[in-house]
N, C-alpha and C positions, 0 to 999 in steps of 0.2 A: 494827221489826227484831227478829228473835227471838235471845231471849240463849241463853247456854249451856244453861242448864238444858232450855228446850226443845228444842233442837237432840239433846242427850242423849237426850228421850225420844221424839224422832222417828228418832235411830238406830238405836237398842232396838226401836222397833215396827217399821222396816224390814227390820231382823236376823231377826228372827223370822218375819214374813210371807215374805221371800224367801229366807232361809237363808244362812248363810257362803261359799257357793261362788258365786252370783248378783252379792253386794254388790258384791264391784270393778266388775263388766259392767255394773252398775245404775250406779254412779256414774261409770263413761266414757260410758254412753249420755248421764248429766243433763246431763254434762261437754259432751260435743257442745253436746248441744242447745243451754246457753246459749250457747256460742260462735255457734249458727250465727244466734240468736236475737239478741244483740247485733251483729253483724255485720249483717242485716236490717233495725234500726233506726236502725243508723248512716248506712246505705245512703238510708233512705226521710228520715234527717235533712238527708242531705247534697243529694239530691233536692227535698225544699221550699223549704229557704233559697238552693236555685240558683233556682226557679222564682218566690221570693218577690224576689230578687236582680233578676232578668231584666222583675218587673213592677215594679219600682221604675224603672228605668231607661226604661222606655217612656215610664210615666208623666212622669218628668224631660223626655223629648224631646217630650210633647206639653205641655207648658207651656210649654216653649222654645221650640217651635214657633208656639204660641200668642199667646206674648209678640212673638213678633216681627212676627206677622202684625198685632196690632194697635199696634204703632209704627209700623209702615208706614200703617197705616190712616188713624191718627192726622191726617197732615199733611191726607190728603184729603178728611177731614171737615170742614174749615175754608174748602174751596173749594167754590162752589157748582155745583150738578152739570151736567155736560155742559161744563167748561169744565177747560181745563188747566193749569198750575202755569205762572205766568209764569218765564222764565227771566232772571237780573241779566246786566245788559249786562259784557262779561268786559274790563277794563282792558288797553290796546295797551301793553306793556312801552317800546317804541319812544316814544310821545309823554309830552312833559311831564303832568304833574300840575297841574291848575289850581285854584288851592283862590281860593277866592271872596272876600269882604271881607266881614265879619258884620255885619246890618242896622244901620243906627242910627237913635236914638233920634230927631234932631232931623234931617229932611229936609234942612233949608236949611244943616246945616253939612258944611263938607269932609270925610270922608276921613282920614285921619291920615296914615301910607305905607302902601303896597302890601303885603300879605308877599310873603316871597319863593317861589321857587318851587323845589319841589325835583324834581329829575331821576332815577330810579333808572342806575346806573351798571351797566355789563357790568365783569364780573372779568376781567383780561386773560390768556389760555392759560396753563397752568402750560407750562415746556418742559422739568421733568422726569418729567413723568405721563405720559408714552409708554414710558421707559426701564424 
């Protein structure tokens, strides 16, 4: 940055090169210019970090992208090829639940008792969910 002292002798040497009736005109033209100079760069600042902005966010969607393709992939790496993903037999709300009796140790003995069996129940209508 230049201090006073030079700025002094860079007025001095302007004075004199361009003479007293130039100066003011000389320093509305500099005048301009930085303005139009700062305004330029601000322009090309705001321009980068939009373009810098707009490639972040690409990037974000192809790894998003990416991730997701191979979570999907995932499961059907585990199945061998040309065969398809068995589907689980889907439970009938309507029939009981049968839960089994758990092996025992000793063949030749009984059983204890049964468990019991549990039934899922239906909720019966609301009759003020209409109103």
């Amino acid at each position: 940055m230049l201090s006073l002292p030079h700025l002094v002798v860079i007025f001095i040497v302007a004075l004199v090169i361009f003479g007293p009736q130039k100066l003011p005109e000389l320093a509305r033209m500099l005048g301009k210019a930085t303005a139009e100079f700062r305004k330029m760069t601000g322009d090309f600042r705001y321009a980068l970090e939009e373009e810098v902005r707009e490639l972040d966010r690409q990037a974000r969607l192809r790894e998003l992208d990416a991730a997701q393709a191979s979570s999907q992939a995932q499961p059907a790496q585990n199945q061998p090829e040309g065969t398809m993903p068995r589907a689980l037999p889907e439970a009938d709300a309507a029939a009981p639940a049968v839960v089994e009796p758990p092996p025992h140790a000793d063949p030749d003995s009984a059983p204890a008792e049964p468990e019991a069996v549990v039934t899922p129940q239906e909720k019966p209508p609301d009759d003020n969910a209409a109103v």
